[in-house]
N, C-alpha and C positions, 0 to 999 in steps of 0.2 A: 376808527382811525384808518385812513387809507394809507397801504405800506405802497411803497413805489421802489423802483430801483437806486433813486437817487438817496432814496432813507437808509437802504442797503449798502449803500457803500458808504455812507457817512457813518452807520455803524459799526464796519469792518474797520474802517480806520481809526475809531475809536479806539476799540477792542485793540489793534495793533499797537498804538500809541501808548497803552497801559501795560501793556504786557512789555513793550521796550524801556519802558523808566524803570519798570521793575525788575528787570535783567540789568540793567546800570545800574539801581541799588545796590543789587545783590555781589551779582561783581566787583563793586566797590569795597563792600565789606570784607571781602576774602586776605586771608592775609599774603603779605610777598615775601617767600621764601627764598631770595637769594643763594647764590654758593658763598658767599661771604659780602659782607656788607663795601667792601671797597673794593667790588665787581670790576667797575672801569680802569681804575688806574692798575689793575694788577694784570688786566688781557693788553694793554699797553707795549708789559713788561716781560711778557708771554714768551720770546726769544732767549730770555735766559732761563725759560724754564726749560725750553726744547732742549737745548745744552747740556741741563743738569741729566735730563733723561737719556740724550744719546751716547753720553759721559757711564752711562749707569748699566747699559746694552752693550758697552765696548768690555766689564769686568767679566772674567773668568765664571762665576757664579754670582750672582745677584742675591738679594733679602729672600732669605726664608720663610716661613709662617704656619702657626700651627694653632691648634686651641684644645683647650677640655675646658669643662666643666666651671672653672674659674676663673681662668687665667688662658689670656693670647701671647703667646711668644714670638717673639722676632726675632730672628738669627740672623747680626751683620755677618758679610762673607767675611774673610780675612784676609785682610791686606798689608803688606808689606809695611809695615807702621809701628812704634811702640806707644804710639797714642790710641785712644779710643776714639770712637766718629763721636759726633757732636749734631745737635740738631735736634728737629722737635719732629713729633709723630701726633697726627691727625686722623682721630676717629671718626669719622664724616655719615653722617646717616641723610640720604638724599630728599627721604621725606618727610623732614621737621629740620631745620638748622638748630634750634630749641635743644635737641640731642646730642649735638659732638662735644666732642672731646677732647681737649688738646693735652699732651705730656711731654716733658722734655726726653731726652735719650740719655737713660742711665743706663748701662751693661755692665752685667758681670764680667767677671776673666775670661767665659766661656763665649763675648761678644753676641750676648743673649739679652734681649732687652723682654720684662715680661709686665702685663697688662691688666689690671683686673676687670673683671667684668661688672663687679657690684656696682649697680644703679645704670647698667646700660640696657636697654631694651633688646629682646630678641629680633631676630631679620634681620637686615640685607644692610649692611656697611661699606664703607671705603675703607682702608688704610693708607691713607696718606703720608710716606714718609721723606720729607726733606731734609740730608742730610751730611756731614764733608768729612773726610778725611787728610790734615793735614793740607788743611785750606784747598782741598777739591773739592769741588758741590758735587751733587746728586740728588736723584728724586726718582722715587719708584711710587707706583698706588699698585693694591690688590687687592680685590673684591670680594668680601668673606660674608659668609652666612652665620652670626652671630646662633649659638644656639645653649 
């Protein structure tokens, strides 16, 4: 059989063709890990979230945060209040959604909110906490190294 040029590039673009459906495949199958499933309407709404943060940058001292062995602490500051803050805190793991964790905000007297770690995976977390005092919002994140 006589090869020519033109059998050469009919074969490269063969080869080329086959190798792009199967990068479509394959990309297809991958799963989409989201920050949260109602993405859009909540970057929308994105302006009250800047709020709750610069609202959270304006306080004396800010959320604490600590961990051993067991257990994550979170220390609210203390603010002028006989109530306790309110709101949920957000255990965010960036690579698996499959992983977080969500928990409301219980504190002690000592405005100590504490975390266990049982069933969370080692590495790299968020702490995501959105939270009011006496109908003030607020929202801090902080970047922890679960271990």
């Amino acid at each position: 059989m006589k090869f020519n040029w033109g059998t050469g590039i009919f074969i490269t673009l063969v080869i080329f063709l086959i190798g792009m459906i199967t990068l479509v495949i394959i990309s297809s199958m991958q799963p989409l890990n989201l920050v949260t499933p109602d993405y859009y309407p909540k970057g929308i709404d994105y302006q009250q979230q800047i709020n709750k943060i610069e609202k959270t940058k304006k306080l004396a001292v800010g959320i604490q945060f600590a961990q051993d062995e067991k257990l994550i602490y979170i220390n609210f500051p203390a603010i002028d209040s006989i109530n306790k803050p309110a709101g949920k805190v957000l255990v965010f793991f960036p690579r698996d959604n499959n992983l977080d964790r969500e928990f409301n905000i219980e504190v002690n007297n000592s405005l100590i909110q504490t975390i266990s770690k049982e069933g969370m995976v080692k590495g790299r977390c968020i702490l995501k906490i959105d939270w009011s005092f006496d109908g003030v919002d607020y929202y801090q994140e902080e970047d922890m190294m679960l271990n």
